[in-house]
C-alpha positions in Angstrom: 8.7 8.8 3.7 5.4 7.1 4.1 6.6 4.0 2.7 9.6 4.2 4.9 7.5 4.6 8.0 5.0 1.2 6.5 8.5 -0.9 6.5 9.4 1.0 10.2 5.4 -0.5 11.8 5.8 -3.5 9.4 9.5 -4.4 10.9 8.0 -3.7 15.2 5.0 -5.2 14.5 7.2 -8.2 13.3 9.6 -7.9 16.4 6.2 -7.6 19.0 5.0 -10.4 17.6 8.0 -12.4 17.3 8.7 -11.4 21.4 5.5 -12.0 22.1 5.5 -15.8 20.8 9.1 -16.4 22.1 8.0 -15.6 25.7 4.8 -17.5 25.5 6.8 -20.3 24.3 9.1 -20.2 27.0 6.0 -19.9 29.7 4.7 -23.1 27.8 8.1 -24.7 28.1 8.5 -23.7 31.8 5.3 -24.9 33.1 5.6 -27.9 31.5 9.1 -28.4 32.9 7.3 -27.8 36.3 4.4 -30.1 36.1 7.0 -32.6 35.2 9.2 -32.3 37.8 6.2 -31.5 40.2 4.6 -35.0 38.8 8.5 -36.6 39.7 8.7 -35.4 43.5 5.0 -37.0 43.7 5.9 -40.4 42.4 9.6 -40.5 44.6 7.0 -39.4 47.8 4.4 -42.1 46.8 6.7 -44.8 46.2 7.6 -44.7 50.0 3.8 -45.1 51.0 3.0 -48.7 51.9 -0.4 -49.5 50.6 -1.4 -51.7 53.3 -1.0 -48.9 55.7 -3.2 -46.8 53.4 -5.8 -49.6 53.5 -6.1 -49.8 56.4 -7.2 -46.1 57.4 -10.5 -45.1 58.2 -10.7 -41.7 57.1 -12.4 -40.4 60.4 -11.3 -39.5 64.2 -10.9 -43.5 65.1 -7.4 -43.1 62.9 -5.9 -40.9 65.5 -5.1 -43.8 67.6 -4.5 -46.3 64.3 -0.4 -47.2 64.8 -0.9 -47.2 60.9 -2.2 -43.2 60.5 0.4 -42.6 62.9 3.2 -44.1 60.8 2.2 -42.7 58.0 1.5 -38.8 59.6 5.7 -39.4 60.6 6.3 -40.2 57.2 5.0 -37.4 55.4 6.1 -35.0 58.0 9.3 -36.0 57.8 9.3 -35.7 54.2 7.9 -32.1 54.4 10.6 -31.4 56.8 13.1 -32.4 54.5 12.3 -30.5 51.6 11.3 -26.7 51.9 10.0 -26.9 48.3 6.8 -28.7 50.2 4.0 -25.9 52.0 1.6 -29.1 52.7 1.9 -32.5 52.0 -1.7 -34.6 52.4 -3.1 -37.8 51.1 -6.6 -37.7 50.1 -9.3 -40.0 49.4 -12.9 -39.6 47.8 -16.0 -40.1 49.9 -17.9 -43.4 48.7 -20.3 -44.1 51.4 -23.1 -42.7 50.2 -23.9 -40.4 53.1 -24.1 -36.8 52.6 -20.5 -35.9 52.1 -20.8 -38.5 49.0 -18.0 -37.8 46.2 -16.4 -35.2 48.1 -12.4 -35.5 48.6 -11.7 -35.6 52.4 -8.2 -36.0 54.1 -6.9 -39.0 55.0 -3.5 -37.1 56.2 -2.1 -34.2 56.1 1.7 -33.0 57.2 0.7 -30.4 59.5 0.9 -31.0 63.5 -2.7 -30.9 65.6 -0.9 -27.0 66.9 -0.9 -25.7 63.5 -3.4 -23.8 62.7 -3.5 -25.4 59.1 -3.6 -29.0 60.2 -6.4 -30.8 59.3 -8.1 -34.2 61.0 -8.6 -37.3 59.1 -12.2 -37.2 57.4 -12.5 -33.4 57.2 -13.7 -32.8 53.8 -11.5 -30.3 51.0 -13.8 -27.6 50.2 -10.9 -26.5 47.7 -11.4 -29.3 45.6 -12.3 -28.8 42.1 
């Protein structure tokens, strides 16, 4: 009896463990799947950002009135409008001016319209960021 019981823990122990692995596999196999396709959507939005619009921001209130921000605001909205997978789409940049706000990540743009109450204004620094 007591060895039949050993070969009855041996055998669940065995099937726990073997469960166990399997779904952490399949977690592992799932978030890479999604940081994959996550990395995919990024690219495809990217690829429709001209550059020279990009260069030419400011990063501060004076890109309000900048045709180029304002192209650029319509594009991403539009894209966000388009897909529902999208909560926020934003295009940062890193603070290099050696002011206080040095090496911070501020927003350049972000999808939201000036009503919502998540929109954000071009310079405002990303407390979030790691």
């Amino acid at each position: 009896m007591s060895r039949h019981n050993n070969l009855i823990f041996v055998i669940v122990i065995f099937v726990l463990t073997a469960g166990g692995l399997s779904a952490w596999l399949a977690v592992l196999q799932a978030k890479q799947e999604f940081n994959a396709e996550f990395l995919r959507q990024a690219n495809m939005v990217a690829q429709g950002i001209n550059i020279d619009r990009v260069n030419a921001l400011y990063g501060n209130e004076y890109d309000l009135k900048n045709p180029k921000y304002l192209r650029l605001k319509e594009q991403i909205s539009t894209v966000k409008q388009i897909n529902d997978n999208y909560r926020f789409i934003a295009l940062f940049g890193k603070k290099d001016d050696g002011k206080k706000d040095h090496g911070k990540i501020f927003f350049f743009i972000n999808s939201e319209l000036p009503e919502s109450k998540d929109y954000t204004f071009p310079g405002q620094i990303y407390d979030d960021a790691p």
